[in-house]
C-alpha positions as CSV (number, residue, x, y, z in Angstrom):
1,X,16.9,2.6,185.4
2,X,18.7,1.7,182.0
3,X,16.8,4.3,180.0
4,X,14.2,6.9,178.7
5,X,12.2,8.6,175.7
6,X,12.8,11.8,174.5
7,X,12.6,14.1,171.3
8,X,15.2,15.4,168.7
9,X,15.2,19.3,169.4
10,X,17.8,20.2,166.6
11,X,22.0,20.0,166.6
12,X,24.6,23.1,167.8
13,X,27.7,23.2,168.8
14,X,29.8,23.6,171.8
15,X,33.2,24.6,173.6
16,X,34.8,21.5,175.4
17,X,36.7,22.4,178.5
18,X,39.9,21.4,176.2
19,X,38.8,24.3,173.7
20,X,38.0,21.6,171.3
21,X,34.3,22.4,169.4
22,X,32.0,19.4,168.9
23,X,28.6,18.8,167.2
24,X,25.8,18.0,169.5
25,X,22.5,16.9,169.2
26,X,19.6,18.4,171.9
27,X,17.6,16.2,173.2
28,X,14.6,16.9,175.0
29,X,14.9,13.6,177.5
30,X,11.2,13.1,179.5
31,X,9.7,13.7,181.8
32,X,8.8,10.4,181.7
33,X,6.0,8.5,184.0
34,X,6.0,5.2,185.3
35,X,2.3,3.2,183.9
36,X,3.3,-0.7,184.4
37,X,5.2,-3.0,186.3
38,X,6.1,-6.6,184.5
39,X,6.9,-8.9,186.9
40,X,9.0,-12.5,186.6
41,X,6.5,-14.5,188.2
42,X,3.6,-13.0,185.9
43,X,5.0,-12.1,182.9
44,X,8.4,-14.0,183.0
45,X,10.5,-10.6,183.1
46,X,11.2,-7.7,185.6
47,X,10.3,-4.1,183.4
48,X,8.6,-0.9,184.1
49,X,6.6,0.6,181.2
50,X,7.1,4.9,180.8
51,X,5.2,6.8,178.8
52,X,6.4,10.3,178.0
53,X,4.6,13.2,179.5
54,X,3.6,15.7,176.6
55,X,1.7,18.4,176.6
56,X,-0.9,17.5,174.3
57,X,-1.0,14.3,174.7
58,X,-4.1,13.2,177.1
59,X,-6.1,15.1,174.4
60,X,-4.9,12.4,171.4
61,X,-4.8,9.2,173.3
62,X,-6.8,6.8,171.6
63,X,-9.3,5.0,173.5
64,X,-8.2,1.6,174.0
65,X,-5.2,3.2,175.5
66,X,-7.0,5.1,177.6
67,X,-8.5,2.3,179.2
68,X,-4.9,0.3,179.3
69,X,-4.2,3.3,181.5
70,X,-7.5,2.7,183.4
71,X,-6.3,-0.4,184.4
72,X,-2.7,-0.3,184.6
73,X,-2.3,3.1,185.8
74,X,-5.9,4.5,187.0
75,X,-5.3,8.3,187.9
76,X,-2.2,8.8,185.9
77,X,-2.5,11.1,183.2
78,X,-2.5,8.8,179.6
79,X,0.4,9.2,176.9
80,X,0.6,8.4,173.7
81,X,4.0,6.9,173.7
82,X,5.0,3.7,175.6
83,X,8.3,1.7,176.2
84,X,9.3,-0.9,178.3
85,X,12.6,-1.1,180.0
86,X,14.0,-4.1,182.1
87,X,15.2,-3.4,185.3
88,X,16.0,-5.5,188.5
89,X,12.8,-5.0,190.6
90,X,9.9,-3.5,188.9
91,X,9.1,-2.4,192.9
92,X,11.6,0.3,193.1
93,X,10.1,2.9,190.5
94,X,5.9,3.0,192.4
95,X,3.4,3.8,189.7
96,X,2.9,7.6,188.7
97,X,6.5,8.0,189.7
98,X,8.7,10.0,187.0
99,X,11.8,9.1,185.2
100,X,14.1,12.5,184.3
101,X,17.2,13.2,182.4
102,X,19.4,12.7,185.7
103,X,19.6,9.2,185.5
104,X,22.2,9.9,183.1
105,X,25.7,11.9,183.4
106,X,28.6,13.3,181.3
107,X,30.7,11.4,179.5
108,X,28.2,8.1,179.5
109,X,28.0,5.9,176.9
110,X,24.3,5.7,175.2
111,X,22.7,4.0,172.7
112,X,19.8,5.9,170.7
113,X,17.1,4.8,168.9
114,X,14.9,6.5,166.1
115,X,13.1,6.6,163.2
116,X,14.9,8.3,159.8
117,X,13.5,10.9,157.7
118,X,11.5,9.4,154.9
119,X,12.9,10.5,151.3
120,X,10.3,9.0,149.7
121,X,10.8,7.6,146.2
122,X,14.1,7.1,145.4
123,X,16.5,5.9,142.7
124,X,18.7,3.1,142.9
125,X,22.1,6.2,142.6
126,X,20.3,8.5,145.5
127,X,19.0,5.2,147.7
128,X,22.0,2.9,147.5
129,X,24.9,5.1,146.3
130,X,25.6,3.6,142.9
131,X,28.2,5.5,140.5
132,X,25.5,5.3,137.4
133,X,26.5,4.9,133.7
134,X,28.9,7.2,131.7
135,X,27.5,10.9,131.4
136,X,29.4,11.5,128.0
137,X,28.7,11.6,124.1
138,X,25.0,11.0,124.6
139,X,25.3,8.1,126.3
140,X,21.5,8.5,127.9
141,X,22.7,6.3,130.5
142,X,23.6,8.4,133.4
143,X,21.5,7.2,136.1
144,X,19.8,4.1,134.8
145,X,19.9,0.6,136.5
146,X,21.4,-1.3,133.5
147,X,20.6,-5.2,133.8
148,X,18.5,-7.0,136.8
149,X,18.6,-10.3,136.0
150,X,19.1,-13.0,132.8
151,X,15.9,-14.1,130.8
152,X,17.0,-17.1,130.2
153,X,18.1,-18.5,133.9
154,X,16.9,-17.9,136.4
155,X,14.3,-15.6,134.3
156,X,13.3,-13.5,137.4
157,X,14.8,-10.8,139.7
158,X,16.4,-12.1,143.2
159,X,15.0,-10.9,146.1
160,X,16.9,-8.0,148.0
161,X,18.3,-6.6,144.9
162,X,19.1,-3.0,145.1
163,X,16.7,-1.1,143.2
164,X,14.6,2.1,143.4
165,X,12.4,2.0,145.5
166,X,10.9,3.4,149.5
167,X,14.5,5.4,151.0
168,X,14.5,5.9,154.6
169,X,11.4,6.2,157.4
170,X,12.8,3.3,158.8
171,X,13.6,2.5,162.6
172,X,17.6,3.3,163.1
173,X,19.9,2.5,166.0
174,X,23.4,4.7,166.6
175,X,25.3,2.8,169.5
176,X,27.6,4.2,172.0
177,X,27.5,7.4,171.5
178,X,29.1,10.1,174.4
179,X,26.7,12.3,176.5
180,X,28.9,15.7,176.4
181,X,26.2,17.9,179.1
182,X,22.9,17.1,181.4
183,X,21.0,20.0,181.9
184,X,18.9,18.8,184.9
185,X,16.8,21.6,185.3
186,X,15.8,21.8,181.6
187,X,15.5,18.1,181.7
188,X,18.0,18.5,178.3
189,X,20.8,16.4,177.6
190,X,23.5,17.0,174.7
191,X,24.7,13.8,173.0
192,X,28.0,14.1,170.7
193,X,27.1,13.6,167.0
194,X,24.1,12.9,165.1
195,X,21.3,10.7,165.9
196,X,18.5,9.1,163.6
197,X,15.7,11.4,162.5
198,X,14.3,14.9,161.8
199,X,13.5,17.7,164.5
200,X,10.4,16.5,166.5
201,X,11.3,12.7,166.0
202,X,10.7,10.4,169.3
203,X,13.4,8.8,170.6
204,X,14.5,5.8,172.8
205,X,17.8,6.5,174.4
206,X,19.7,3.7,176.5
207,X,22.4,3.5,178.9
208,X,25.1,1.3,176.3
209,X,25.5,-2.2,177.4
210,X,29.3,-2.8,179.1
């Protein structure tokens, strides 16, 4: 199994065994269950699709998913959040069988997937890290976008300038990093560094490709 779902808990930090302190991020990895299997000769690819056991969630599963569980997964309790992931032979993980946290260890390599925390509306100094104008002798030009484009050519603004505008609440990917701790019995693991998102956000977290 090359992966799971989880949820941000929050950051700490910890003791190594060499006495050196790290950040870590808590991640609340599964339980997840097993609802599909994707098969080469139907679908053209060997997967499993999990969803992640919450628990609220049977009570806010929308109705067509409910019945995508009635016919992929009849007797399974429904989830609200689905993935795929590929693996070798959809036949070795049964439907209603669950995926935990063990199916990672220490010191792995993983890559995690997320969406950021929305800012909102931003300026083009906040959003893209521009210096701004001089903030002396009434310049009024301390955090003002200057020119966008000529009027006479090309008389328009190109496309992907970088301007105020939506900042973050985007999907974001952090690659290889380290697993520091699995927590088995809490069905916790505790990844070095920060990963995308606030506290609550759902995550997709991978075994890192070798």
């Amino acid at each position: 199994m090359s992966g799971i779902l989880g949820v941000k808990v929050g950051m700490t930090q910890i003791f190594q065994e060499n006495g050196l302190l790290v950040p870590v991020t808590v991640i609340k990895a599964g339980p997840c269950v097993v609802t599909q299997h994707k098969t080469k000769a139907k679908d053209g690819y060997d997967a499993i699709q999990v969803g992640l056991v919450e628990a609220k969630g049977p009570k806010k599963v929308t109705k067509p998913l409910r019945g995508h569980f009635e016919k992929t997964a009849k007797g399974t309790p429904p989830t609200r959040l689905l993935k795929e992931f590929r693996v070798e032979s959809a036949a070795d993980f049964p439907i209603g069988s669950l995926v935990l946290a063990n199916i990672f260890s220490s010191n792995e390599l993983v890559t995690i997937t997320g969406k950021s925390k929305g800012r909102g509306f931003a300026g083009f100094v906040k959003r893209h890290g521009f210096g701004g104008g001089r903030a002396t002798h009434g310049s009024m030009f301390h955090r003002a976008p200057g020119s966008i484009g000529a009027s006479a050519f090309p008389s328009r603004v190109f496309k992907g300038s970088r301007m105020a505008g939506h900042m973050g609440n985007k999907n974001c990917t952090v690659k290889n990093l380290r697993i520091v701790k699995v927590d088995e019995n809490a069905g916790v693991i505790l990844v070095r560094g920060a990963v995308p998102g606030a506290n609550g956000t759902y995550l997709v977290i991978k075994k890192a490709s070798s």
